[in-house]
DSSP file (Angstrom, degrees, kcal/mol; ACC not computed):
  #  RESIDUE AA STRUCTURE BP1 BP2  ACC     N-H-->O    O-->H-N    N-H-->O    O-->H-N    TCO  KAPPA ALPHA  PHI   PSI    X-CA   Y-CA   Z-CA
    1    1 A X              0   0    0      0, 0.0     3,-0.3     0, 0.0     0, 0.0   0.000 360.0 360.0 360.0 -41.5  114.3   93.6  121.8
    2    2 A X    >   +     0   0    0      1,-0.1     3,-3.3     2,-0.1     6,-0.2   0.473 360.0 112.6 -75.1 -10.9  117.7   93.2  120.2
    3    3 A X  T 3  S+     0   0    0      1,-0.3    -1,-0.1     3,-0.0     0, 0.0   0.716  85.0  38.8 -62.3  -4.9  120.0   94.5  122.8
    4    4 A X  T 3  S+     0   0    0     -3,-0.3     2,-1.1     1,-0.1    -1,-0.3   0.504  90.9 101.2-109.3   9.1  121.6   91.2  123.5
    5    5 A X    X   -     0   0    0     -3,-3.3     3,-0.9     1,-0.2    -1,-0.1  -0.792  54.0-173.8 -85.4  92.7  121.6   90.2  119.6
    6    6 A X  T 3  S+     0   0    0     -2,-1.1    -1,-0.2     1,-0.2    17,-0.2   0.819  87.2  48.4 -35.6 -43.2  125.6   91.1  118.7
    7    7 A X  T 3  S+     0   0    0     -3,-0.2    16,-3.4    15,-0.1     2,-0.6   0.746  96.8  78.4 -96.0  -1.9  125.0   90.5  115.4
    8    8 A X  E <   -A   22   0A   0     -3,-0.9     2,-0.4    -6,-0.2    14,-0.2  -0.746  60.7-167.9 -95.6 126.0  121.5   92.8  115.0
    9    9 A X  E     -A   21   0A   0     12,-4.5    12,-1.4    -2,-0.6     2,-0.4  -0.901   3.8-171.9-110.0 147.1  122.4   96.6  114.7
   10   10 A X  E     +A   20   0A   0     -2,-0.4    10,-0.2    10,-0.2     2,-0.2  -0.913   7.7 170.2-149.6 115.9  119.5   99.2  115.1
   11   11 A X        -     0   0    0      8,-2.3     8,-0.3    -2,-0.4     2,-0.1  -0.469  21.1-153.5 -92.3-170.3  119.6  103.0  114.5
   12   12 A X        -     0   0    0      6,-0.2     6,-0.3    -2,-0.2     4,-0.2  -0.402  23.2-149.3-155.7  99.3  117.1  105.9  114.2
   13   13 A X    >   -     0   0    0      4,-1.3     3,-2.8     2,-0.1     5,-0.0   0.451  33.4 -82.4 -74.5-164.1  118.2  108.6  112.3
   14   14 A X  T 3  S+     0   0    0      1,-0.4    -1,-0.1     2,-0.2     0, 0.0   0.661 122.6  45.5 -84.3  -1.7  117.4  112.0  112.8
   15   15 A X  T 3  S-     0   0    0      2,-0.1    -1,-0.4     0, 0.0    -2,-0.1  -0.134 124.4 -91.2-118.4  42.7  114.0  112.5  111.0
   16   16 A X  S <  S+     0   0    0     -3,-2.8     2,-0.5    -4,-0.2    -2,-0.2   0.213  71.9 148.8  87.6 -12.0  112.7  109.2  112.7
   17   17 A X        -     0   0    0     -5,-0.1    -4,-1.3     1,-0.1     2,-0.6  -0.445  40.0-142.3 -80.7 132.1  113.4  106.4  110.5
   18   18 A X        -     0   0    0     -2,-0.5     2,-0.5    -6,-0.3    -6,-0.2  -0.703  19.8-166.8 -84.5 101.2  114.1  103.1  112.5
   19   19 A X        +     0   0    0     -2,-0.6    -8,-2.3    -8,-0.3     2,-0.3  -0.916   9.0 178.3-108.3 110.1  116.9  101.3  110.5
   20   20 A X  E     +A   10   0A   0     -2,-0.5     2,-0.4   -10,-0.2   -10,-0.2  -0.949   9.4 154.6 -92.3 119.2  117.6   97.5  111.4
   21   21 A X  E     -A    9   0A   0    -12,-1.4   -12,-4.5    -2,-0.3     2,-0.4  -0.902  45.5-115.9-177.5 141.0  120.2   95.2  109.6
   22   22 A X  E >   -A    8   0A   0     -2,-0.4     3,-1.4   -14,-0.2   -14,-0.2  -0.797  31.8-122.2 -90.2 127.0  122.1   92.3  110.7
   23   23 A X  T 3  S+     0   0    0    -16,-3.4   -15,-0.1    -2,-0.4    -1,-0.1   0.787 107.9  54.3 -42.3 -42.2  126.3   93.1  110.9
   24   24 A X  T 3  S+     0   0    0    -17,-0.4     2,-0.6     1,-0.1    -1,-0.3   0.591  82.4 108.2 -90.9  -4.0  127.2   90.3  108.5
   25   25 A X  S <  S-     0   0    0     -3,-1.4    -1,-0.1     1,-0.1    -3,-0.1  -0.698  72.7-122.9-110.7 123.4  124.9   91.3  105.6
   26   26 A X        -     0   0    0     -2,-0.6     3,-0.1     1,-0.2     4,-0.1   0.236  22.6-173.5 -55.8 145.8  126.6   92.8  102.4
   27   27 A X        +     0   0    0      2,-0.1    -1,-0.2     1,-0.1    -2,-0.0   0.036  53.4 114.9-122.4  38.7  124.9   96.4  101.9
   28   28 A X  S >  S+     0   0    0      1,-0.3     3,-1.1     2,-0.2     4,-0.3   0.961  79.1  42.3 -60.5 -54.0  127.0   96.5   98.4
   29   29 A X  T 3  S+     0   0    0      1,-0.2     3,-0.4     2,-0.2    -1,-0.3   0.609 105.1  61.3 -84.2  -5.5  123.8   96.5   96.4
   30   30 A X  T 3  S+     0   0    0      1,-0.2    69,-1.9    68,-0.1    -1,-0.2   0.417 108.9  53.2 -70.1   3.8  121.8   99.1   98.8
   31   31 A X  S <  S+     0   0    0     -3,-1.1    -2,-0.2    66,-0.2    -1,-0.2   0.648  70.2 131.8-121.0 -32.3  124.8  101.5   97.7
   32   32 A X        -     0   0    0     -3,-0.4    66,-1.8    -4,-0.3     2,-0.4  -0.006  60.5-127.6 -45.5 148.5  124.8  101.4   94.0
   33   33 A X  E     -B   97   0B   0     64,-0.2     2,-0.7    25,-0.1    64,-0.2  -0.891  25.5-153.3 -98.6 121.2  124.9  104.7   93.0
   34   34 A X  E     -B   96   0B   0     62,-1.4    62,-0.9    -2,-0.4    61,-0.2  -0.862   6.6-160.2-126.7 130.4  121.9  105.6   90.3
   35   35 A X  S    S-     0   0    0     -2,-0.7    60,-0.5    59,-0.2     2,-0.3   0.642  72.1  -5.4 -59.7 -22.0  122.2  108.2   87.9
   36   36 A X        +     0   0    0     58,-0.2     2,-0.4    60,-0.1    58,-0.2  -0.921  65.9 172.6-153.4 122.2  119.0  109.0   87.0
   37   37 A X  E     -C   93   0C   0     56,-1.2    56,-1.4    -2,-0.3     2,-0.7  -0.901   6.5-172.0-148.7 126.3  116.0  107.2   88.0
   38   38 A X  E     -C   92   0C   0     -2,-0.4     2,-1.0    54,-0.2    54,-0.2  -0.897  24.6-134.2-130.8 143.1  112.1  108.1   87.4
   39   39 A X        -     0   0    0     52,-1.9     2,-0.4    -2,-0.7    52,-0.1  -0.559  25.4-139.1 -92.8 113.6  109.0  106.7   88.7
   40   40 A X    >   -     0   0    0     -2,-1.0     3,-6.9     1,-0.2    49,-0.1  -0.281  19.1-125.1 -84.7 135.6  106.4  106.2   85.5
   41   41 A X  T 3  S+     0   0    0     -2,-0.4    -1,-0.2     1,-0.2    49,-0.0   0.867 110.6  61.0 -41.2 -15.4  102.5  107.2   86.6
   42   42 A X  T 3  S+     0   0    0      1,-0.1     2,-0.6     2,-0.1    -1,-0.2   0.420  73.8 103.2-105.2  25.3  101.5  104.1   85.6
   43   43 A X    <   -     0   0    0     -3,-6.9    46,-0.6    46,-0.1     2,-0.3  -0.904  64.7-159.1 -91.9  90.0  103.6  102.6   87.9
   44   44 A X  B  >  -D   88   0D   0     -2,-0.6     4,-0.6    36,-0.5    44,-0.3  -0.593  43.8  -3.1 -53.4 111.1  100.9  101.6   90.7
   45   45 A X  H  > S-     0   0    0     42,-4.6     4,-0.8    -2,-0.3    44,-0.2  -0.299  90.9 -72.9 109.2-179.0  101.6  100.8   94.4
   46   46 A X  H  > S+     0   0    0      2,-0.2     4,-1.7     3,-0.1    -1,-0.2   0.711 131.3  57.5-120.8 -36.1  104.9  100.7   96.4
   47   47 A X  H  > S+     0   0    0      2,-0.2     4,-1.3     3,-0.1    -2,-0.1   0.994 101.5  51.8 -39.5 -66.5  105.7   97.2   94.5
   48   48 A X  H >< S+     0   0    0     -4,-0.6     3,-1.7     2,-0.2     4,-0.5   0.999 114.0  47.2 -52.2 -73.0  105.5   98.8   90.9
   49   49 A X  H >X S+     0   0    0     -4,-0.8     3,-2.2     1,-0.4     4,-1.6   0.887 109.9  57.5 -60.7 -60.7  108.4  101.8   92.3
   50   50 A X  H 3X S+     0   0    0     -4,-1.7     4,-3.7     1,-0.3    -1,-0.4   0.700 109.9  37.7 -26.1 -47.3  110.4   99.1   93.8
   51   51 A X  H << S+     0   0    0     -3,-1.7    -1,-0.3    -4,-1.3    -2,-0.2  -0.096 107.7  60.4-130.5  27.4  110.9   97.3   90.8
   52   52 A X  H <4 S+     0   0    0     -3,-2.2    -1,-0.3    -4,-0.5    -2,-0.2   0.356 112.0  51.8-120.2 -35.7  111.3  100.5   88.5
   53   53 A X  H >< S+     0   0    0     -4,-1.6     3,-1.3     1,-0.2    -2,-0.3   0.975 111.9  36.6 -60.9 -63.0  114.3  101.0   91.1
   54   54 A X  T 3< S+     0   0    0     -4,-3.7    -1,-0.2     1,-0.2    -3,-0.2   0.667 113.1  65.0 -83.4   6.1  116.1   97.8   90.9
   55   55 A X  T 3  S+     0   0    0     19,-0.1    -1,-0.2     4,-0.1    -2,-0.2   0.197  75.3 112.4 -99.4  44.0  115.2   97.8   87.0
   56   56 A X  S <> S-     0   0    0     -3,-1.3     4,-1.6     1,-0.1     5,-0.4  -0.211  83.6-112.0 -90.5-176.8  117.3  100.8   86.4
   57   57 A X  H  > S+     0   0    0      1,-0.2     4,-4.2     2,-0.2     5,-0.2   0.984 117.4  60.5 -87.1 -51.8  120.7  100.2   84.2
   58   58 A X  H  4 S+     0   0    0      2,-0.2     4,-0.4     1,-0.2    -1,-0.2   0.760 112.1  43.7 -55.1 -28.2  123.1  100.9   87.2
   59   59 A X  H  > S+     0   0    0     -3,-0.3     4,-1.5     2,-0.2    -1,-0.2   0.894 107.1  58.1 -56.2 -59.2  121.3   97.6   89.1
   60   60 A X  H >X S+     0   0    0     -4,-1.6     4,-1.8     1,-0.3     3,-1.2   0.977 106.8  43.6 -69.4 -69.3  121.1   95.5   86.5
   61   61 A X  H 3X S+     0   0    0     -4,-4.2     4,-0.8    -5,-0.4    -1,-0.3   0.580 104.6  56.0-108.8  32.5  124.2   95.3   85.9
   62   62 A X  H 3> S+     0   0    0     -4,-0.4     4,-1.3    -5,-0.2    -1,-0.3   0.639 110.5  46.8 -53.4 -33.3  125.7   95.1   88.9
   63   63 A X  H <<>S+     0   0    0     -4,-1.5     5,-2.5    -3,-1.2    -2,-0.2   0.687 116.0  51.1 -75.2 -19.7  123.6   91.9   89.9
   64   64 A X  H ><5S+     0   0    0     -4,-1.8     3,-1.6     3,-0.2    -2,-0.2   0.961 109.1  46.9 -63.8 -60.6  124.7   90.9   86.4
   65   65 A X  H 3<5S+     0   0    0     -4,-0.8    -2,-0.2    -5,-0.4    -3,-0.1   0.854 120.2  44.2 -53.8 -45.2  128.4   91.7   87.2
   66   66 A X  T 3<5S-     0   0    0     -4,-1.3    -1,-0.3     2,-0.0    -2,-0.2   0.446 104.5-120.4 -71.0  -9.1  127.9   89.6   90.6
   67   67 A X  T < 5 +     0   0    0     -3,-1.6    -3,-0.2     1,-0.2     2,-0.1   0.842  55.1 164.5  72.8  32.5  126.3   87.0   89.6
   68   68 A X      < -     0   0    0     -5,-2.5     2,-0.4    -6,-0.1    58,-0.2  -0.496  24.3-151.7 -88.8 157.9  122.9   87.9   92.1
   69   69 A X  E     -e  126   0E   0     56,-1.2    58,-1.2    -2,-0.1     2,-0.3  -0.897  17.4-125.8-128.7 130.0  119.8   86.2   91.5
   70   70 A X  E     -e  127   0E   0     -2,-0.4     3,-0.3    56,-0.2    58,-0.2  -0.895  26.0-120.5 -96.4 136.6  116.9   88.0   92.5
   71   71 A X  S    S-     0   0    0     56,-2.2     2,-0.5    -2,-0.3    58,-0.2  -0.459  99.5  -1.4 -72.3 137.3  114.7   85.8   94.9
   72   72 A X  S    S-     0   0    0     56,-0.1    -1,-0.2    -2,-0.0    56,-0.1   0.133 121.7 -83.8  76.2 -27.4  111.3   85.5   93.1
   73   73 A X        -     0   0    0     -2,-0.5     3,-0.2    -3,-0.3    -2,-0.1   0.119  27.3-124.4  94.7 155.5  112.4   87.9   89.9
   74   74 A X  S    S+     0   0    0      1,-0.2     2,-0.2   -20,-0.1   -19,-0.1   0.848 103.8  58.4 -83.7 -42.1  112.3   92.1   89.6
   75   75 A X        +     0   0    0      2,-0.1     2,-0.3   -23,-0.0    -1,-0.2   0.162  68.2 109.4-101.5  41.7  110.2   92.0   86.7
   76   76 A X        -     0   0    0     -2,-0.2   -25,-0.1    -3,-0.2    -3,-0.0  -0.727  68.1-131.6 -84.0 140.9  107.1   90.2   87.6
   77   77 A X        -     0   0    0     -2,-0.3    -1,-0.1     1,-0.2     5,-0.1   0.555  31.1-157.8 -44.2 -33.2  104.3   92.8   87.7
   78   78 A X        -     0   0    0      1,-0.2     3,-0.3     2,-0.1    -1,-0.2  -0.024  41.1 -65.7  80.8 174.6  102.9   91.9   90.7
   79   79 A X  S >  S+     0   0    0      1,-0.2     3,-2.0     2,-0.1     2,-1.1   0.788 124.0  67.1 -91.1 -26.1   99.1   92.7   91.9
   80   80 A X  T 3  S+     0   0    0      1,-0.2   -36,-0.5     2,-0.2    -1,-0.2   0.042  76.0  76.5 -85.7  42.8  100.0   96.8   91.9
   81   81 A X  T 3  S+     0   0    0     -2,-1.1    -1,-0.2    -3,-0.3    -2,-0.1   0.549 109.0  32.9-116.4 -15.7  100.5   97.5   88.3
   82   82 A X  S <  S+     0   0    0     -3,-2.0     2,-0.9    -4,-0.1    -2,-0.2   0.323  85.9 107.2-135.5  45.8   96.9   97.4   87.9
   83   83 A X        -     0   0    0     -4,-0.2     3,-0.3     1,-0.2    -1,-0.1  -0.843  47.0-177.5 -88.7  95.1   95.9   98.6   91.0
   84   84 A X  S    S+     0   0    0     -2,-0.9    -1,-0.2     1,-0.2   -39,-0.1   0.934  72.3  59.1 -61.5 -35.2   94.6  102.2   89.9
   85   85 A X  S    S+     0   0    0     -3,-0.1     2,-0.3   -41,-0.1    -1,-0.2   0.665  85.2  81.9 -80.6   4.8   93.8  103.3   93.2
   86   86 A X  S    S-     0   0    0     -3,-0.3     0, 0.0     1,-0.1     0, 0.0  -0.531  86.4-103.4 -87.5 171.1   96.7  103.1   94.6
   87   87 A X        -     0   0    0     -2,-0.3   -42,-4.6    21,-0.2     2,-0.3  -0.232  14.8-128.4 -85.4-164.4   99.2  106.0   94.0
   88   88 A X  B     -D   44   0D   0    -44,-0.3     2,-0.6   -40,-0.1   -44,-0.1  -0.862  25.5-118.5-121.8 132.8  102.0  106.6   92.1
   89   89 A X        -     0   0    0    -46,-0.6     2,-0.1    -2,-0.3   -46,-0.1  -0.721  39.6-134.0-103.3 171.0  105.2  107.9   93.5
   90   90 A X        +     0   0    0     -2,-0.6   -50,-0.1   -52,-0.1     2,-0.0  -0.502  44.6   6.9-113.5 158.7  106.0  111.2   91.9
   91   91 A X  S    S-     0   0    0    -52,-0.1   -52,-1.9    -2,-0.1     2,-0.3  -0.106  75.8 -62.4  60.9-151.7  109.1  112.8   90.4
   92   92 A X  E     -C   38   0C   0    -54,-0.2     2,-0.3    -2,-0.0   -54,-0.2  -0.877  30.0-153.3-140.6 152.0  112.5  112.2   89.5
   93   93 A X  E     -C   37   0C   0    -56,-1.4   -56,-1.2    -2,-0.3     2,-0.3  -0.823  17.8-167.4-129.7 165.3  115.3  111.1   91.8
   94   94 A X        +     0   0    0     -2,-0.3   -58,-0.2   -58,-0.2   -59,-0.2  -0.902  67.2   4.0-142.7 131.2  119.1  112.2   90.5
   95   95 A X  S    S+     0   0    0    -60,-0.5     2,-0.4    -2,-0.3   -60,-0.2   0.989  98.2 144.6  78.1  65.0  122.7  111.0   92.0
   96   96 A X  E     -B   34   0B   0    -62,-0.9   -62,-1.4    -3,-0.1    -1,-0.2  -0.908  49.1-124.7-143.7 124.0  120.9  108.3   94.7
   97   97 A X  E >>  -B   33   0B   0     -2,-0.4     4,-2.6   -64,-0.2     3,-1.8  -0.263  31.0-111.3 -71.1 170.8  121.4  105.1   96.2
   98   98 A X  H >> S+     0   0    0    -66,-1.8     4,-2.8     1,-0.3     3,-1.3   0.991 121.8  61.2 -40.9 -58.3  118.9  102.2   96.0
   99   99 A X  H 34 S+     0   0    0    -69,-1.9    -1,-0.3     1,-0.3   -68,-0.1   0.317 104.0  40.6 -90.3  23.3  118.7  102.9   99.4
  100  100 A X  H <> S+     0   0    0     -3,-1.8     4,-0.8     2,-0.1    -1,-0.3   0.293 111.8  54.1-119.2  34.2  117.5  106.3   99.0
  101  101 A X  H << S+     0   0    0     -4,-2.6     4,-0.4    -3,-1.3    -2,-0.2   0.716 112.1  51.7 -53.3 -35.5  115.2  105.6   96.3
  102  102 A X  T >< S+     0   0    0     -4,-2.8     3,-1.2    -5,-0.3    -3,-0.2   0.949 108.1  43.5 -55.6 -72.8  114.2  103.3   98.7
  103  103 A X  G >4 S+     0   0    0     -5,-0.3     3,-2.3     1,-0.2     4,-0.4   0.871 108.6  65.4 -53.9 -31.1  113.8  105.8  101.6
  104  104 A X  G 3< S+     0   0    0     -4,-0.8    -1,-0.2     1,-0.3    -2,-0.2   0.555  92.1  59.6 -79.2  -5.2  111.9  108.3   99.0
  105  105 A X  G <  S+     0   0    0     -3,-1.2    -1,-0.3    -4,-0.4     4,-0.3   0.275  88.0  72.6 -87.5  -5.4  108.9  106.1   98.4
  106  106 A X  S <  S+     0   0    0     -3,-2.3    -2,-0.2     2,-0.2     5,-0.1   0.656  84.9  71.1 -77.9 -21.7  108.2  106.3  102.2
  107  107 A X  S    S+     0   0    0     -4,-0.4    -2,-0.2     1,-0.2    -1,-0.1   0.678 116.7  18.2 -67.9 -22.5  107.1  109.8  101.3
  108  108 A X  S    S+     0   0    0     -3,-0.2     2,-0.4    -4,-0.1    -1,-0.2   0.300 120.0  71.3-129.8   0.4  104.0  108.4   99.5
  109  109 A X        -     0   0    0     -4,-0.3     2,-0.4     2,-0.1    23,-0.0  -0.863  69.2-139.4-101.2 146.9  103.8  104.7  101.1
  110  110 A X        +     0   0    0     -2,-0.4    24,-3.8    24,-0.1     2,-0.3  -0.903  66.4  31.7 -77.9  80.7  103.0  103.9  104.2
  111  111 A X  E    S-F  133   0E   0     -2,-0.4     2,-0.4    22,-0.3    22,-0.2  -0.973  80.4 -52.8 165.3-173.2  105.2  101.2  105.5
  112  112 A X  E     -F  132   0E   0     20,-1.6    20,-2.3    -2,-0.3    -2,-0.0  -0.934  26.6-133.6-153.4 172.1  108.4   99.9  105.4
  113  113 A X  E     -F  131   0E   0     -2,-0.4     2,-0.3    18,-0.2    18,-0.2  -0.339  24.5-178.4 -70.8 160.1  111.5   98.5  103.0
  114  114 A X  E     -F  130   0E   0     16,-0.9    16,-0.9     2,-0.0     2,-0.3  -0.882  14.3-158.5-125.0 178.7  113.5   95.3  103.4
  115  115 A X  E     -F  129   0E   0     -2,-0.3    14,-0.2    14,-0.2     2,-0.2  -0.644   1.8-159.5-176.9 122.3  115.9   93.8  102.0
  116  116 A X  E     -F  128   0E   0     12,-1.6    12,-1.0    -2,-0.3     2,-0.3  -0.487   3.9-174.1-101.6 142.9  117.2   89.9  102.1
  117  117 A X  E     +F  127   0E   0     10,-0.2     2,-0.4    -2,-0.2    10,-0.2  -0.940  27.5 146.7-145.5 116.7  120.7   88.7  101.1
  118  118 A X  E     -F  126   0E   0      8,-4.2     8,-3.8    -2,-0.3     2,-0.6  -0.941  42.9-126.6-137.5 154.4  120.7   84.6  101.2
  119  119 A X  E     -F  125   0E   0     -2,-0.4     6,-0.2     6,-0.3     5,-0.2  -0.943  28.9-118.0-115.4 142.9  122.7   82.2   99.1
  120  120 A X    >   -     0   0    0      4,-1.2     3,-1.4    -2,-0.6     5,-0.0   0.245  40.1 -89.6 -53.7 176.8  120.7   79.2   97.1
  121  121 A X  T 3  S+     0   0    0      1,-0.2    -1,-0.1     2,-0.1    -2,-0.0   0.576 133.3  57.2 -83.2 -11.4  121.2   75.7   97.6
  122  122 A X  T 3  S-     0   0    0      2,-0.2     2,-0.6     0, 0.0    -1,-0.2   0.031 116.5-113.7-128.5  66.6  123.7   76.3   94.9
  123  123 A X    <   +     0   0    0     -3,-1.4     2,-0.3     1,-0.1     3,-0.1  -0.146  69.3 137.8  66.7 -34.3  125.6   78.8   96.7
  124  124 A X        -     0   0    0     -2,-0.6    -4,-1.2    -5,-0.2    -2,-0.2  -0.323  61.9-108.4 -54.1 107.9  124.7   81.7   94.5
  125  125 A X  E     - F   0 119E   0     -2,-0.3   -56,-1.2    -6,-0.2     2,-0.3  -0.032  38.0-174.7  -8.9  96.8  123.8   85.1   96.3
  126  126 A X  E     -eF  69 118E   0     -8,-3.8    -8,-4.2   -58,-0.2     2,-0.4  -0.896   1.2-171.9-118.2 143.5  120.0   85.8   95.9
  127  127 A X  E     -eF  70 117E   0    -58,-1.2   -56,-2.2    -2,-0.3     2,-0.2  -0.847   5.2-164.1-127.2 166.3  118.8   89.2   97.3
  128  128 A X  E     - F   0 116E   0    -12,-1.0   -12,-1.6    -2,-0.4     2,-0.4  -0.911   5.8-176.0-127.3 144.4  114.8   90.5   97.7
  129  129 A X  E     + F   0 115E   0     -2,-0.2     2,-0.2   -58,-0.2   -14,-0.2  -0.919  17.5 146.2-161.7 141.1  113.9   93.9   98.2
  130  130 A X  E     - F   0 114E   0    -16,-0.9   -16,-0.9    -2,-0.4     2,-0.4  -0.724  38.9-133.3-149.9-179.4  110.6   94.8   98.7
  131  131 A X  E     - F   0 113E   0    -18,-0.2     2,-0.6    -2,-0.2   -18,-0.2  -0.922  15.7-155.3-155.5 144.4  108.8   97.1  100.5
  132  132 A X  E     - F   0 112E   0    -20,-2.3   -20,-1.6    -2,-0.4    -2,-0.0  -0.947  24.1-122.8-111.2 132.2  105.3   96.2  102.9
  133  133 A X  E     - F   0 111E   0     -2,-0.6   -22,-0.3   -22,-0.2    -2,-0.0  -0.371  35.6 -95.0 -84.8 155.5  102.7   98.9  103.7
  134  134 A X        -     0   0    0    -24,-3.8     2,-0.5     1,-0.1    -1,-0.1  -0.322  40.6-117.9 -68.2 126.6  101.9   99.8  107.7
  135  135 A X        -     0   0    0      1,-0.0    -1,-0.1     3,-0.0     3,-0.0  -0.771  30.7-123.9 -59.1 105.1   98.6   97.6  109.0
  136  136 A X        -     0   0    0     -2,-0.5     2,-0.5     1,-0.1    -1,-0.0  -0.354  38.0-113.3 -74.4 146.2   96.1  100.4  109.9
  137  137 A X        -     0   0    0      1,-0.1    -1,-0.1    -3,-0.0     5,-0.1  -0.683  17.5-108.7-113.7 165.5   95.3   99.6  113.6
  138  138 A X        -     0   0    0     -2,-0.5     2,-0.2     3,-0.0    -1,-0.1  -0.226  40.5-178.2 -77.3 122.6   92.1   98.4  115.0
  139  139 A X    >   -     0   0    0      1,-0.1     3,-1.3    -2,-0.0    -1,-0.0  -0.837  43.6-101.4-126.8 166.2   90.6  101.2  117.1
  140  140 A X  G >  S+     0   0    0      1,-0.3     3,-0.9    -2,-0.2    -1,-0.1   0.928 121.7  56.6 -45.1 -46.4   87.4  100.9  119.0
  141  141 A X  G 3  S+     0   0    0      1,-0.3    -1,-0.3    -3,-0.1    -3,-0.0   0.552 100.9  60.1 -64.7  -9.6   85.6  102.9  116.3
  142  142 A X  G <  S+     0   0    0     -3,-1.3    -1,-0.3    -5,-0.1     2,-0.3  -0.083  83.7  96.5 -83.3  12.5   86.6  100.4  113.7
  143  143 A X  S <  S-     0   0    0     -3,-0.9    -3,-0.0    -5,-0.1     0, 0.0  -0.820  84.6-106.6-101.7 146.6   85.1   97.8  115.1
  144  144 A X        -     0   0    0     -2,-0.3     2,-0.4     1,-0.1    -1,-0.1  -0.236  43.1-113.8 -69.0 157.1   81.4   96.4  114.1
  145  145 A X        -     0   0    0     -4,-0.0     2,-0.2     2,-0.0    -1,-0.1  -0.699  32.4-163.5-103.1 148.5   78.8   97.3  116.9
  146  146 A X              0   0    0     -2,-0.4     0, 0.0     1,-0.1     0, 0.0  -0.575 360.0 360.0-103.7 171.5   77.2   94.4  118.9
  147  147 A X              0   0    0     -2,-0.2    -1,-0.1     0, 0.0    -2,-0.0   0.285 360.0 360.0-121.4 360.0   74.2   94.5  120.9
């Protein structure tokens, strides 16, 4: 689908994950290095672990130090903080970038991350990162039965 797109790169590393990223977009902040980072149980939902990621100290202030704007804000709660039934993701991550804190939340989501790098209408560098769970797909047996 990409092949003639110069500027779209696509791996798949070597336990399957399908990584896609446009050449020109900085992958500074997917690299911060964070020292310590734990996901609290009452952190619902693949939203809630996202935004326990990018509010970790090593984030912050690096989008403080850069002047980045997070599109939409990190710390909104969102509809999964009081989503009980959804899970939690579990443990403690040590020495890791965002982007595998990122990858380690596929281990209990279904789905996958992104991550947006745009400037504002007044130039300033606004990022999202987010992560969307996999659409279960429509199989016969899912279907209602007609007569």
């Amino acid at each position: 689908m990409f092949a003639n797109d110069t500027k779209m790169h696509v791996t798949q590393d070597s336990d399957g994950k399908i990584r896609m990223a446009e050449i020109d977009v900085p992958q500074d902040l997917l690299e911060v290095k964070i020292d310590h980072l734990s996901f609290p149980s009452d952190y619902h939902g693949p939203r809630m672990a996202v935004i326990a990621t990018l509010q970790s100290q090593e984030v912050m202030h690096f989008i403080t130090d850069r002047n980045i704007v997070p599109m939409g804000g990190w710390s909104l709660p969102g509809d999964d903080s009081i989503a009980i039934h959804k899970s939690s993701v579990p443990g403690e991550l040590n020495d890791v970038t965002v982007a595998q804190a990122l990858d380690y939340m596929l281990q209990t989501f279904s789905g996958f991350w992104f991550y947006q790098n745009c400037h504002d209408p007044e130039g300033r560098r606004t990022v999202s990162i987010g992560f969307l769970n996999n659409i279960k797909a429509v199989t016969d047996a899912s279907l209602p039965k007609t007569k």
